[in-house]
C-alpha positions as CSV (number, residue, x, y, z in Angstrom):
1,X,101.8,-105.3,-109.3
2,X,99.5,-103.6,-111.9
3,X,101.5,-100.8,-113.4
4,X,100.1,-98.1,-116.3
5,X,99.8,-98.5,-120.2
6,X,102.1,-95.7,-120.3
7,X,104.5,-97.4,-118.4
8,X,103.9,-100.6,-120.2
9,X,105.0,-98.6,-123.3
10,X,108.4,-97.5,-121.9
11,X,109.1,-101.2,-120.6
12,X,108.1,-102.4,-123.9
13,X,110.7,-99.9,-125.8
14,X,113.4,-100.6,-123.4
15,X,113.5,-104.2,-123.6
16,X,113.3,-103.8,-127.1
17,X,116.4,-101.9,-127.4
18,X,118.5,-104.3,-125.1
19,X,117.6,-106.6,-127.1
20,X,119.2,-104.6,-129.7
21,X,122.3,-104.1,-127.8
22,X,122.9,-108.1,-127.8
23,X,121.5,-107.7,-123.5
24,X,121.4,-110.5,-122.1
25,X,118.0,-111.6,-120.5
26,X,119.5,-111.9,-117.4
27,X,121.1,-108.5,-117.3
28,X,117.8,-106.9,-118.8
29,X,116.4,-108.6,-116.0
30,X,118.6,-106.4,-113.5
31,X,118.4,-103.3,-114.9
32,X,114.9,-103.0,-115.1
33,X,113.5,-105.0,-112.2
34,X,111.4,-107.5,-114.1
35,X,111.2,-111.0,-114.6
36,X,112.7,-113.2,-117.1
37,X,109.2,-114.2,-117.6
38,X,107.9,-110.7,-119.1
39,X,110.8,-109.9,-121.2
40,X,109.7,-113.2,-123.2
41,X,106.3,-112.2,-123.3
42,X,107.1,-108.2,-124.2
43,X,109.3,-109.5,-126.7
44,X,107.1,-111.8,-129.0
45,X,105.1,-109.1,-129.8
46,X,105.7,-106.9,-132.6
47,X,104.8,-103.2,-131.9
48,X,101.6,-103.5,-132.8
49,X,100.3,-106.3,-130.9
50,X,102.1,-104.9,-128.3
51,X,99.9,-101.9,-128.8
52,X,96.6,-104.0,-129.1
53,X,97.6,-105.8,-125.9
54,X,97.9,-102.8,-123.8
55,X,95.0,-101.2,-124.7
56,X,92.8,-104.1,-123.2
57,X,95.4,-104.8,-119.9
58,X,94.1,-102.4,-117.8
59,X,90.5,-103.5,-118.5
60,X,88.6,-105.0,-115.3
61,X,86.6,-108.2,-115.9
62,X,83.2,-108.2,-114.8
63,X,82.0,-110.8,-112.5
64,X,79.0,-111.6,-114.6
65,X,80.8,-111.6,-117.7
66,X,80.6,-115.1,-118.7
67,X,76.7,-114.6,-118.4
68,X,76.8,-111.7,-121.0
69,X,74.4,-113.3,-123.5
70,X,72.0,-115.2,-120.7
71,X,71.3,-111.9,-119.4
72,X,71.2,-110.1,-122.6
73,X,69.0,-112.4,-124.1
74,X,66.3,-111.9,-120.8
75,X,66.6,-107.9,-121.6
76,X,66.0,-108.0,-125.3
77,X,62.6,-110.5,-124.5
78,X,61.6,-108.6,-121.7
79,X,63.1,-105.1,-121.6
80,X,61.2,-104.4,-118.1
81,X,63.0,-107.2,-116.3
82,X,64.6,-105.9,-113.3
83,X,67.7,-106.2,-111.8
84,X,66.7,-108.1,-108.6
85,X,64.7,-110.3,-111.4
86,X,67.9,-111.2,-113.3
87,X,69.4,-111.9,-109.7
88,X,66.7,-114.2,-109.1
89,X,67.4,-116.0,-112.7
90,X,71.2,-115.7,-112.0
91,X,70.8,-117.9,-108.9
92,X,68.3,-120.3,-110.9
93,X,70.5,-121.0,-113.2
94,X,73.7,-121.0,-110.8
95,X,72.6,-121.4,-107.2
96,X,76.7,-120.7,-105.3
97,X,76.9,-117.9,-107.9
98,X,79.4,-115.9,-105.6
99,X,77.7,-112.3,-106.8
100,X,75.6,-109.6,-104.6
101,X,72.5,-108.0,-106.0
102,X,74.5,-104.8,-106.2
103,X,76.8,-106.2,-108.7
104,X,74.1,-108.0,-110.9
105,X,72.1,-104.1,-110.2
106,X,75.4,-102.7,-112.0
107,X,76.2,-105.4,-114.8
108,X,72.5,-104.9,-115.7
109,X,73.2,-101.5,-115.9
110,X,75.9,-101.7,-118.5
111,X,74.7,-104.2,-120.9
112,X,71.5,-102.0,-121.3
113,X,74.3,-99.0,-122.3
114,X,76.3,-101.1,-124.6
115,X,73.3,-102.7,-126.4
116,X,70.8,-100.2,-125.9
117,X,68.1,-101.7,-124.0
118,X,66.8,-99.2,-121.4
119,X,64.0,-100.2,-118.9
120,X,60.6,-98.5,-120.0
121,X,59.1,-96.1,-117.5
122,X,57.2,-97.0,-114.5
123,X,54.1,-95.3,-113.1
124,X,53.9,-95.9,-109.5
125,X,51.4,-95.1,-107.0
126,X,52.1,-93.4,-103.5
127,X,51.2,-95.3,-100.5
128,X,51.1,-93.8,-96.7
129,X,52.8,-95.8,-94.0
130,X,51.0,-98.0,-91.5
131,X,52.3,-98.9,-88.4
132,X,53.3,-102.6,-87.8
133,X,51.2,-105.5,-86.4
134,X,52.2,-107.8,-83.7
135,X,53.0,-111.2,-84.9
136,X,50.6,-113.7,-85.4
137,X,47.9,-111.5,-85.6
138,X,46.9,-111.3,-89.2
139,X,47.8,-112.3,-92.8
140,X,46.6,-110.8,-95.9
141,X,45.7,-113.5,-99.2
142,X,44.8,-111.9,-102.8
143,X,44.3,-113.5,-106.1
144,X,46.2,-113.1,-109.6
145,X,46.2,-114.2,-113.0
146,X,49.3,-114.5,-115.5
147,X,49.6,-115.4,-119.4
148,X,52.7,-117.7,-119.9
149,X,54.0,-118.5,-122.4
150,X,54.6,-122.4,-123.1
151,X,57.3,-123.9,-124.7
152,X,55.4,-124.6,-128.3
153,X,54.9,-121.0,-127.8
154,X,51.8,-120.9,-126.9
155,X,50.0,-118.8,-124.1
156,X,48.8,-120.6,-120.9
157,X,47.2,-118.7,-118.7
158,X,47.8,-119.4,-114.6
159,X,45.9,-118.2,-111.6
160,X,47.5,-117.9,-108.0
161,X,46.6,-117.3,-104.0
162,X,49.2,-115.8,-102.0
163,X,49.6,-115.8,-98.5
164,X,51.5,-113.2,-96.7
165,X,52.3,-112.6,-92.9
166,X,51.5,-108.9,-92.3
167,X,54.4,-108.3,-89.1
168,X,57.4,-110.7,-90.9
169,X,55.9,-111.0,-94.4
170,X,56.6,-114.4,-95.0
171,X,54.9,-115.6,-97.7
172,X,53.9,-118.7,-100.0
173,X,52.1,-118.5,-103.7
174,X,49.8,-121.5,-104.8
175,X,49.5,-122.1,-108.8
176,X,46.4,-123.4,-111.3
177,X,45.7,-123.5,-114.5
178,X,42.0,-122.9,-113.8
179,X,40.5,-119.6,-112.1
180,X,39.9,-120.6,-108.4
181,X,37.0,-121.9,-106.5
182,X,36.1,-122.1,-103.0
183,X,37.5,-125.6,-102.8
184,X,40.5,-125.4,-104.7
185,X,40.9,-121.5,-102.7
186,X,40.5,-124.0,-99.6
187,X,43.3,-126.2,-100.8
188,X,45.5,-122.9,-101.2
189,X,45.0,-121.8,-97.6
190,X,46.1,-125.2,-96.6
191,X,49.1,-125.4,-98.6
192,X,49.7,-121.6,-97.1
193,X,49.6,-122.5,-93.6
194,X,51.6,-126.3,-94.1
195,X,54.2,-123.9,-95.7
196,X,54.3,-121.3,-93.4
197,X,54.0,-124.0,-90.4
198,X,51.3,-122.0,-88.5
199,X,47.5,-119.9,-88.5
200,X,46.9,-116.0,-87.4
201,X,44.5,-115.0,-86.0
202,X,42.6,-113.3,-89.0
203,X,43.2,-113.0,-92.3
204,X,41.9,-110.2,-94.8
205,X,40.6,-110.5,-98.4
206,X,38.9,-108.5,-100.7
207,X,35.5,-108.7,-101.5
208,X,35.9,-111.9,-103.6
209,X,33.2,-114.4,-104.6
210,X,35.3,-117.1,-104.3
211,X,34.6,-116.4,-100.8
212,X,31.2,-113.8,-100.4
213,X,27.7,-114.4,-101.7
214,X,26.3,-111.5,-100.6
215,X,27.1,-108.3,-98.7
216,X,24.5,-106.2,-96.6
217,X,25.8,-103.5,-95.2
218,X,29.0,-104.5,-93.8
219,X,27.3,-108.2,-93.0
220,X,28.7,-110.8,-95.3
221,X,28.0,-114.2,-96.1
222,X,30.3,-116.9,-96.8
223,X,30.2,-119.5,-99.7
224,X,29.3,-122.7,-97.5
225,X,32.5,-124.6,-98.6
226,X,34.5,-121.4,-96.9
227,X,32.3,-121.0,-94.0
228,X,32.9,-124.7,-93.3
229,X,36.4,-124.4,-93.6
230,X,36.7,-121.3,-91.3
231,X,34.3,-122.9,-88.5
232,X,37.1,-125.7,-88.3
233,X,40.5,-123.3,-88.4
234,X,39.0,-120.8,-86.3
235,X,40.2,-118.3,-87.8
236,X,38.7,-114.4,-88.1
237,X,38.1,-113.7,-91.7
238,X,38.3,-109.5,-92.8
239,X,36.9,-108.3,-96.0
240,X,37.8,-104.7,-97.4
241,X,36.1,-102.3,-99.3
242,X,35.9,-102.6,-102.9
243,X,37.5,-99.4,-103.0
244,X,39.9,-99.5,-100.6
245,X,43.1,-101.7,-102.0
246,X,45.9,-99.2,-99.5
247,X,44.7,-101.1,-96.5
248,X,45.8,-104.1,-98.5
249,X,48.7,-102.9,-100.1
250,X,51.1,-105.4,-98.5
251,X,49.5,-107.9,-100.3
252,X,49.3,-106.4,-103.8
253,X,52.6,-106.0,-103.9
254,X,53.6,-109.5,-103.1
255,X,50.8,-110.2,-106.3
256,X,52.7,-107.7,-108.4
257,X,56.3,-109.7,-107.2
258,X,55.2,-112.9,-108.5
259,X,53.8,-111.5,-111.7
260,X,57.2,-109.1,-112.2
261,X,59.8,-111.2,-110.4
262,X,58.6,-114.6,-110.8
263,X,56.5,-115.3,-113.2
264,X,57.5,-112.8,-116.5
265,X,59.6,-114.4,-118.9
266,X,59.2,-117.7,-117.5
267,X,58.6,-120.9,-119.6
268,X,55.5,-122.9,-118.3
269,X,56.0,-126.5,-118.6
270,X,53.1,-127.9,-116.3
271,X,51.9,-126.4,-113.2
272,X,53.4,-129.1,-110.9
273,X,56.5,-128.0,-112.3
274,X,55.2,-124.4,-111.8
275,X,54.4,-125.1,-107.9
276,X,57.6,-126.6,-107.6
277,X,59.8,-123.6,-108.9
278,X,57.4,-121.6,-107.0
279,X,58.8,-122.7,-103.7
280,X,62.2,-122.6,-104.8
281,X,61.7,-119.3,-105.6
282,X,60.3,-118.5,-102.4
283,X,63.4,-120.2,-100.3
284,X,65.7,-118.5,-102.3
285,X,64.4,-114.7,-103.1
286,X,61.2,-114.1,-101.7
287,X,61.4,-114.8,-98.0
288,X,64.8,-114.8,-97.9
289,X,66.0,-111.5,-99.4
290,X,65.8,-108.4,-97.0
291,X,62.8,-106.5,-97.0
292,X,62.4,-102.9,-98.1
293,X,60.5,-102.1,-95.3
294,X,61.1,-103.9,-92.8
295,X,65.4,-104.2,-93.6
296,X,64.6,-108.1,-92.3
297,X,64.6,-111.0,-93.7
298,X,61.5,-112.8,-93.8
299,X,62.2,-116.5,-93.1
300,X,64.4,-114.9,-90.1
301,X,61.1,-112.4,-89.1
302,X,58.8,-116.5,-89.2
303,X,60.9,-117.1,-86.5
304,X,60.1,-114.7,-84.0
305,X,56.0,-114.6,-85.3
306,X,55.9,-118.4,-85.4
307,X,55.1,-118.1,-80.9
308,X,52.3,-116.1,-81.9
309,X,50.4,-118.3,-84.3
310,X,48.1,-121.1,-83.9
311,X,49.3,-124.5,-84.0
312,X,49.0,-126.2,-87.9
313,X,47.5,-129.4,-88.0
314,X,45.9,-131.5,-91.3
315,X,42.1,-130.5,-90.7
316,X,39.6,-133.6,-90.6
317,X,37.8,-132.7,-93.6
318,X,38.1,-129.8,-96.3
319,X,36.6,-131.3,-99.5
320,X,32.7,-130.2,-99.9
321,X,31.9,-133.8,-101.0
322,X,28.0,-134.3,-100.6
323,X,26.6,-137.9,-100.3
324,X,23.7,-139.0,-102.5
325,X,22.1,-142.2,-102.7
326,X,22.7,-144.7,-105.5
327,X,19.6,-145.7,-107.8
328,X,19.9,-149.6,-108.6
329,X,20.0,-148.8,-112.1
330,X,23.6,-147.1,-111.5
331,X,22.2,-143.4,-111.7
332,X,22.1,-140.9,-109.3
333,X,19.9,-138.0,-109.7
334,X,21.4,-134.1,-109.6
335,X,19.3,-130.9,-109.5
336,X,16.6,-132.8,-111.6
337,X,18.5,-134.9,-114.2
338,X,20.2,-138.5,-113.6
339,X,23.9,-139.4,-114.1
340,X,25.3,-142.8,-115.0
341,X,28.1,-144.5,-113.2
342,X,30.1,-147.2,-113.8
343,X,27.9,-150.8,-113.9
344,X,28.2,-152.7,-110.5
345,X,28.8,-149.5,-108.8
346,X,25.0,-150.7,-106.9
347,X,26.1,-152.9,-104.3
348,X,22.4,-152.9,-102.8
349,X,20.3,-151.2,-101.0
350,X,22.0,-148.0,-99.0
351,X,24.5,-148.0,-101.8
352,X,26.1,-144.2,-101.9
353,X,28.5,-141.5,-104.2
354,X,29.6,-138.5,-103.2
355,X,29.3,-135.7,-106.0
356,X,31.1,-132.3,-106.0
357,X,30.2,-129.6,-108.8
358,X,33.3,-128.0,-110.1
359,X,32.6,-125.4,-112.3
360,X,30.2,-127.0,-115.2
361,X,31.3,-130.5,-114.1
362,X,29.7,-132.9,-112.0
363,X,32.3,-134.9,-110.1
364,X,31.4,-138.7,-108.8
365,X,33.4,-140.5,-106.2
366,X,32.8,-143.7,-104.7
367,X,34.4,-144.2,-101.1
368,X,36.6,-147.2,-101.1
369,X,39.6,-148.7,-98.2
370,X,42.9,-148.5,-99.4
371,X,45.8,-149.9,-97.2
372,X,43.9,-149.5,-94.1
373,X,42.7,-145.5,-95.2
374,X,39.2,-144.4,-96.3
375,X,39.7,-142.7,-100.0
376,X,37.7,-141.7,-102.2
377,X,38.3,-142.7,-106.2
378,X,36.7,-140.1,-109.0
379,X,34.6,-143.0,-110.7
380,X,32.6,-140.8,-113.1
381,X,33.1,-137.0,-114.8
382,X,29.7,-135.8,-116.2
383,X,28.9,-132.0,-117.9
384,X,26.3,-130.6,-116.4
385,X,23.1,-130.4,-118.1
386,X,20.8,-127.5,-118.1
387,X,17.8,-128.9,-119.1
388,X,15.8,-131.3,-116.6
389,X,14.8,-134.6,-116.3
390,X,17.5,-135.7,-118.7
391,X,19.9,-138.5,-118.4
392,X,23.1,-138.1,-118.6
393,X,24.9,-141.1,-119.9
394,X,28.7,-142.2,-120.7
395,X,28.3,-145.4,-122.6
396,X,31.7,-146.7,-121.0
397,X,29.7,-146.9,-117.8
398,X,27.4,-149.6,-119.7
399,X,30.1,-152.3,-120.1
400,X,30.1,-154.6,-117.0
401,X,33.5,-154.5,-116.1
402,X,32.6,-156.1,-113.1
403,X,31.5,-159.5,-114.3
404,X,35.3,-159.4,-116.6
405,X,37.1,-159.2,-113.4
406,X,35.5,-162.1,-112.0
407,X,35.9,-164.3,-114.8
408,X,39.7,-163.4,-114.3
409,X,39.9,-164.1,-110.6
410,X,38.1,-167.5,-111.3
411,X,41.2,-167.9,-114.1
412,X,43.7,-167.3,-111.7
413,X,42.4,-169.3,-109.1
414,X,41.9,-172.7,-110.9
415,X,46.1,-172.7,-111.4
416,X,46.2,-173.0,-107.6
417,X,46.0,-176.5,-105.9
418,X,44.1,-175.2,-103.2
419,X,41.2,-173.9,-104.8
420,X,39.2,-172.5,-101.4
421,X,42.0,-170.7,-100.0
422,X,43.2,-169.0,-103.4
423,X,39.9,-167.7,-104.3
424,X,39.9,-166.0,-100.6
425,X,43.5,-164.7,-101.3
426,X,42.7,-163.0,-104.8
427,X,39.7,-161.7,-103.4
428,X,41.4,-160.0,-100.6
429,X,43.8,-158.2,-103.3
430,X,41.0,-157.1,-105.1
431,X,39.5,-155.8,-102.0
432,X,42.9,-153.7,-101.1
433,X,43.7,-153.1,-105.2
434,X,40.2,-152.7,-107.0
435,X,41.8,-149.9,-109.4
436,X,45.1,-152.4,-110.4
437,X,43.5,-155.6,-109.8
438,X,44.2,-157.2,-113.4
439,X,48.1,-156.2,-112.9
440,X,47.8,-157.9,-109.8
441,X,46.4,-160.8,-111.6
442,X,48.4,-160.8,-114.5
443,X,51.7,-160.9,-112.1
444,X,50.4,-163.7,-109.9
445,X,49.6,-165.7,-112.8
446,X,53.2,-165.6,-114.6
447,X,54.6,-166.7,-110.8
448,X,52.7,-169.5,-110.8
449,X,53.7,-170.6,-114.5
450,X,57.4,-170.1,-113.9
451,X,57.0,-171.7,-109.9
452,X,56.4,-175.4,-108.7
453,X,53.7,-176.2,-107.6
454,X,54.9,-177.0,-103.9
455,X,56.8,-173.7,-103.8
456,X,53.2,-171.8,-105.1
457,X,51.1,-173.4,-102.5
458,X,54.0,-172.6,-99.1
459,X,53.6,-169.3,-100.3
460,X,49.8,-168.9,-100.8
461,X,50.2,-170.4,-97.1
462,X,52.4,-167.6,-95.8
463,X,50.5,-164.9,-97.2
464,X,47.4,-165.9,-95.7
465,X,48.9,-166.5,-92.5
466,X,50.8,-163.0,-92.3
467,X,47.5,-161.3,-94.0
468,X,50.0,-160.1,-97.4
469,X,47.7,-159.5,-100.0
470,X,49.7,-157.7,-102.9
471,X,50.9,-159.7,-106.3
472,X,54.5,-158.4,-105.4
473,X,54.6,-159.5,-102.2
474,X,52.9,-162.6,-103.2
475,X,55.9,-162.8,-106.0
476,X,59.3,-161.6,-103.3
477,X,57.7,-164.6,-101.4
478,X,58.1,-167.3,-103.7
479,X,61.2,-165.9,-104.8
480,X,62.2,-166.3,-101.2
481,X,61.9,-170.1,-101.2
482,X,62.9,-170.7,-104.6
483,X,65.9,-169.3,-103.8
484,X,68.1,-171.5,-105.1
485,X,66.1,-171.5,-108.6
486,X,66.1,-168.7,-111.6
487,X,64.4,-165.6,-110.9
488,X,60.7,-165.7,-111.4
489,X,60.1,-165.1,-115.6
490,X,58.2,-162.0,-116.5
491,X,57.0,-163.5,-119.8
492,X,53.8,-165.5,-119.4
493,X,50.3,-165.7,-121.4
494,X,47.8,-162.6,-121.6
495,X,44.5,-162.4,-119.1
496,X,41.2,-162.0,-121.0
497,X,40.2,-158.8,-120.4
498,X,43.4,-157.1,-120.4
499,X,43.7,-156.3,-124.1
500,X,46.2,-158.3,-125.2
501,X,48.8,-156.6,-122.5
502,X,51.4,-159.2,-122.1
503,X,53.0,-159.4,-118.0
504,X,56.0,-157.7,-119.7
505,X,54.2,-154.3,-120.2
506,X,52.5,-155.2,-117.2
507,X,55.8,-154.7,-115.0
508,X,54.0,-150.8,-114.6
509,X,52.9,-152.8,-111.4
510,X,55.9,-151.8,-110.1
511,X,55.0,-148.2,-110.1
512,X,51.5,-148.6,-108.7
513,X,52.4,-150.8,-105.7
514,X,52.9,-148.4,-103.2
515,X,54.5,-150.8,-100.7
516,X,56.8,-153.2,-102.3
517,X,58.5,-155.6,-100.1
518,X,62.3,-156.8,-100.4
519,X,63.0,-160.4,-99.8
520,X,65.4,-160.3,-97.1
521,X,62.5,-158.6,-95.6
522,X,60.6,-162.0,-95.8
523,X,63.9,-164.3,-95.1
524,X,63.6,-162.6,-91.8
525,X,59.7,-163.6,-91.2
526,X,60.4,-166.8,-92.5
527,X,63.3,-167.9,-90.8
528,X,61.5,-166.3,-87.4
529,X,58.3,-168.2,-88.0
């Protein structure tokens, strides 16, 4: 039972003169109805300890008060943080922290008094009310911009899109490190409605030109990426007044929460990290926390409007790649100037790229199969020129890389015994793998140094037969029926062509296989076959 100093002064002078009187412990015990326990402690204090001690007793220790310096340090950097900010941090840094905003609110509160750190004066804008919108039927998306600071201390400017329901204002924040265009604003919408798990029916925007070439008179038309992408999701697209932000002031403020509650005094490490905290901050403050307005909780709110929107599904094709056709000398002419490629990028006649213009960059992909899907690789990167009839050239694309890789292949295949159906094999792996194709070869060749011949050609056979056409695979394989040898040795002789790499440093395979097969895996094919 707490009891008061000034009775913890008259305990304290009682047991003292006891004491005196040659009490014992016991019988000081009785007379005063305390323990045994805090006679000890009263009496190994002299008075003055004693009188130290009591003056902190009665103090109450706040919750928070082990984080004294974390949140004292996020006041003196950024005096304007605010307390449902710190919260946020708090639960960063300590996700089960067992504290309500209300107490962070008022431990905020008192280390601005004791170190003198008071929040600088805001100058808000007054907004009428609006009445609610059924669910589903819209969703308002503005763009922002935020200097970071890095960890060398530098800035690092970031750009965003948020999304936000207008009835249960659930919402999701994309991040780059470049302003936006209409395909990487096209990407945003995509990550938007993945996230949120469904489409309204319109959405509103201002007049931005990631999105508008032109207005006349209330008549506006679309960038053709976004046009594109709005014929496919069907969706009804809204564009305000320059002058009139209030019918859009859900969405500013959701812009001004990321800036103010996420993003200010935060340490920018990359923007995948960036994206990443971004959705952990969304889980655990943004669409969870109850809203001022609405005195819901968001993600609870999705629930209810999730009936009301359109089914999400991947669309068939967002990226504004066009397809040009491929001169023979590797060059593929772009608003009046030619670009190189890569040489043996020409494959004949009908030979195509695709090119997409991003910002001052001319972007060249070549469409290739990978694992049974249709990808397309970024071959060549080109600034744009201004002048005409130039070529543009990158002297890298002048080495024939192409002729290198066959001389390898041929390298690999003489150290089979069957000659015919080895050269089919690698060719098959260079078909799948073009981009890792001399880590493939490198691998394949250490197996076949460290592997009998007999063991090398039953598993050439088995891959052929079950279509396997990856050096790991080909390697879990022979590891399968030597299984009673030493595991395959990773040291062998360098490739020409790979730069002196040996197969050690070429273990990276590993990493860029994206299927990797077990051997038990192939001790069940075998032993069924």
């Amino acid at each position: 039972m707490k009891i008061s100093k000034s009775k913890r002064v008259i305990m304290y002078y009682r047991i003292k003169k006891y004491l005196s009187d040659e009490f014992s412990i016991s019988k000081i015990s009785r007379e005063l109805n305390v323990s045994r326990k805090t006679i000890y402690f009263y009496n190994s204090m002299n008075e003055q300890q004693f009188m130290d001690w009591n003056a902190q007793a009665n103090k109450k220790e706040l919750k928070l008060s082990g984080h004294e310096e974390f949140v004292r340090g996020l006041l003196s950097k950024q005096q304007d943080f605010s307390a449902a900010q710190i919260h946020d941090r708090l639960l960063e840094l300590e996700p089960d922290l067992p504290v309500t905003e209300r107490t962070t609110f008022n431990f905020v509160q008192y280390i601005r008094q004791k170190y003198n750190l008071p929040k600088p004066p805001i100058n808000r804008r007054v907004y009428e009310s609006v009445p609610e919108l059924p669910y589903g039927k819209q969703a308002q998306v503005d763009f922002g911009e935020f200097t970071m600071q890095t960890q060398e201390g530098k800035n690092q400017k970031v750009y965003f899109m948020t999304m936000s329901l207008s009835r249960s204002r659930f919402k999701h924040t994309y991040f780059l490190t470049v302003p936006f265009t209409a395909r990487t604003a096209v990407i945003a919408h995509e990550e938007s409605f993945k996230y949120i798990g469904g489409i309204p029916g319109q959405i509103v925007y201002d007049q931005d030109s990631v999105f508008v070439s032109d207005e006349n008179k209330g008549d506006f038309l679309l960038t053709e990426v976004f046009q594109r992408y709005v014929s496919e999701r069907k969706f009804l697209p809204d564009f305000l007044h320059k002058a009139d932000p209030e019918s859009k002031g859900k969405i500013e403020n959701v812009v001004k929460y990321v800036k103010y509650n996420f993003l200010r005094g935060r340490i920018f490490i990359n923007n995948d990290v960036l994206n990443q905290q971004a959705i952990a901050w969304l889980e655990r403050t943004a669409n969870k926390k109850i809203h001022g307005t609405t005195k819901k909780s968001p993600v609870k709110e999705l629930q209810n409007e999730l009936e009301y929107l359109k089914t999400y599904y991947p669309v068939s094709q967002i990226n504004p790649l066009k397809q040009y056709t491929l001169r023979k000398d590797n060059k593929v002419c772009y608003k009046g100037n030619f670009y190189t490629v890569p040489t043996g990028t020409y494959k004949g006649r009908g030979s195509k790229v695709f090119l997409m213009q991003e910002s001052r960059k001319l972007k060249i992909y070549l469409k290739e199969c990978i694992n049974g899907k249709e990808e397309k690789k970024l071959i060549a990167e080109h600034v744009i020129s201004k002048e005409k009839g130039k070529t543009i050239i990158n002297t890298d694309h002048l080495r024939d890389k192409e002729k290198s890789i066959r001389e390898m292949i041929t390298q690999v295949t003489e150290l089979f015994s069957d000659k015919q159906k080895s050269g089919l094999f690698l060719n098959e792996i260079y078909a799948v793998k073009p981009r890792y194709i001399r880590d493939q070869l490198q691998t394949i060749r250490n197996v076949i140094i460290n592997t009998s011949a007999d063991i090398i050609g039953q598993s050439l056979e088995f891959c052929m037969g079950n279509r396997i056409f990856s050096a790991a695979d080909f390697k879990a394989v022979a590891q399968k029926f030597s299984r009673d040898t030493e595991p395959v040795s990773t040291t062998g002789t360098t490739l020409p062509g790979t730069g002196g790499v040996d197969a050690k440093s070429n273990m990276k395979l590993i990493n860029t296989s994206p299927d990797t097969s077990q051997i038990d895996t192939y001790e069940n094919i075998i032993t069924n076959n």
